[in-house]
N, C-alpha and C positions, 0 to 999 in steps of 0.2 A: 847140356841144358840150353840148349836152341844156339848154340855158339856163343853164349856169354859166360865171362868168366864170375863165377861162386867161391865168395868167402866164411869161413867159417865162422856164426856169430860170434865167438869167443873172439877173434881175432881182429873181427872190425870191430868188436868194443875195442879193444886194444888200441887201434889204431884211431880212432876217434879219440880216445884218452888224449896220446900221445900225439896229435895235433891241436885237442884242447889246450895243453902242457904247453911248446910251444907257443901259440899265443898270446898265454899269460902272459910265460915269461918275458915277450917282446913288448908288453904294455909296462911289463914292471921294469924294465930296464933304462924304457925310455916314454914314460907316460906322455911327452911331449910329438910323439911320432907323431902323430895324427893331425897336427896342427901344419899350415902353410908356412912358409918363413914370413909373411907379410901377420899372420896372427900371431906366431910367438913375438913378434915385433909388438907389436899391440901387446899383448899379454906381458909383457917385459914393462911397457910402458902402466900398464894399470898398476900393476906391482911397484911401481916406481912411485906411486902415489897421484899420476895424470889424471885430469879429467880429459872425457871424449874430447872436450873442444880446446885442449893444451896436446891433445894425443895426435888430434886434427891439425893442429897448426904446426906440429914438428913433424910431421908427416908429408904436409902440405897435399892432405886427401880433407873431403868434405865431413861433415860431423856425423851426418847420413852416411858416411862409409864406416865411420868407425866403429858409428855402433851396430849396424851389419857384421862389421869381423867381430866384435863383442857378443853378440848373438852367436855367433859362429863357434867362437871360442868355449860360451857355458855350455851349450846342444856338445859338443864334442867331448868335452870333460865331464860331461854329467854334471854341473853344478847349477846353481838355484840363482847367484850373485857372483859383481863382479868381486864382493870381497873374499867372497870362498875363492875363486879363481886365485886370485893376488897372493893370499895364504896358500894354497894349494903351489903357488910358485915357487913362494920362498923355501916349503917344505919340502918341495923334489929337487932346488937346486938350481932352477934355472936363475935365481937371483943369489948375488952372494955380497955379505956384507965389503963396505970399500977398506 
């Protein structure tokens, strides 16, 4: 077939499956992947009970950055708020009680 190689439908379902599969799994183990280490910093810090300009001041970044990485951090997670984020943290673990 013109020198390209042909897969069987059957099969590239399968194999779509099983890179779907995959995927998941790498979100579900570590929902936190997708973040930079400068937002789970932030993200540690909201969870922590900070506002932007106590997150800004331990940071020693501008308030205009933070809430850029806070922006950053809801678009990534899919979340609406930073208090869904903050829950959302406690609940996978990146926060644990002292």
């Amino acid at each position: 077939m013109n020198g390209e190689s042909t897969m069987n439908p059957r099969v590239a379902a399968r194999v779509v499956q099983e890179i779907r599969a995959a995927s998941s799994n790498k979100a579900e183990a570590n929902p936190f992947a997708i973040l930079s280490e400068r937002e789970l910093e932030v993200l540690r810090l909201i969870a922590g009970g900070l506002t932007n300009s106590e997150i800004a001041e331990r940071l020693f970044i501008s308030e205009k950055t933070v809430k850029g990485h806070v922006s950053n951090i809801l678009s990534k997670l899919h979340m609406l708020d930073r208090t869904k984020a903050a829950v959302f943290a406690w609940e996978h673990g990146l926060m644990r009680p002292d």
